[in-house]
N, C-alpha and C positions, 0 to 999 in steps of 0.2 A: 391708627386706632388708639382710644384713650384708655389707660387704666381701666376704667368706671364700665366701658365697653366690652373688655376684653372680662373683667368680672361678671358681668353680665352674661354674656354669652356661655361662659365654663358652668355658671350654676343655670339658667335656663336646659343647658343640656344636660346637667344631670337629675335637674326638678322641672321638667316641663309640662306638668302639670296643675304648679304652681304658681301665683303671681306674686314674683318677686318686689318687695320692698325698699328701699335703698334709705337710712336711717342714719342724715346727716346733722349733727349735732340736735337740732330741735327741731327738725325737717325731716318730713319724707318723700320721697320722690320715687316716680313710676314710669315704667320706659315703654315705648311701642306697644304690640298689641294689650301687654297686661295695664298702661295705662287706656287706652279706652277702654277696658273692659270695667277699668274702678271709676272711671269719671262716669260711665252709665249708669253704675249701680249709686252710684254715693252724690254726685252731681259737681264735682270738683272739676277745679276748668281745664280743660283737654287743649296742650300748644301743640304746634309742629315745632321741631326743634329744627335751631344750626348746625349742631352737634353729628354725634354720630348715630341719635337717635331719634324714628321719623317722628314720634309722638314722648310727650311727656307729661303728667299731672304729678300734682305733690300738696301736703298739705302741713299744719303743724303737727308734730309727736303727739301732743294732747287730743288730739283727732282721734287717735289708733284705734282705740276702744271702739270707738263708734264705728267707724268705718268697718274694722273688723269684723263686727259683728253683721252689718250690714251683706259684706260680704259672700261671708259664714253661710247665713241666711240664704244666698241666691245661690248656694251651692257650690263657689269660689274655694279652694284651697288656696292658703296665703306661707310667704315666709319673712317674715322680715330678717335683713341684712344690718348688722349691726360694721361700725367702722372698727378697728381692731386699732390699739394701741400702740401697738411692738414697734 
């Protein structure tokens, strides 16, 4: 299981009511069900991944806004995941 996975999984179960963000340098990217949840509402293209995760959407940071809001809008709680430093 990958890093990226295994982060996923620990903050899904403790915000599962949120649709996690993944906020890779000037990307963001969206896993299983919370990505088709944001490729319906915002129209961004929904893969099936090789990975460890069955779906995936992502778009550019400069998006956020909009999409956000979009979201927001359809009743969506959002978190975004920033990469950390250390």
């Amino acid at each position: 299981m990958s890093a990226l996975r295994t982060e996923y999984d620990k903050l899904k179960a403790k915000y599962p009511q949120a649709i996690l963000m993944f906020e890779c340098r000037e990307f963001i990217e969206v896993f299983d069900m919370d990505a088709v949840n944001v490729a319906n509402i915002t129209g961004t293209i929904l893969t099936k991944s090789s990975s460890s995760f069955t779906s995936v959407t992502g778009f550019a940071s400069s998006m956020f806004d909009t999409y956000a809001k979009q979201l927001i809008k359809a009743g969506y709680c959002i978190a975004l995941v920033q990469e950390s430093t250390n």
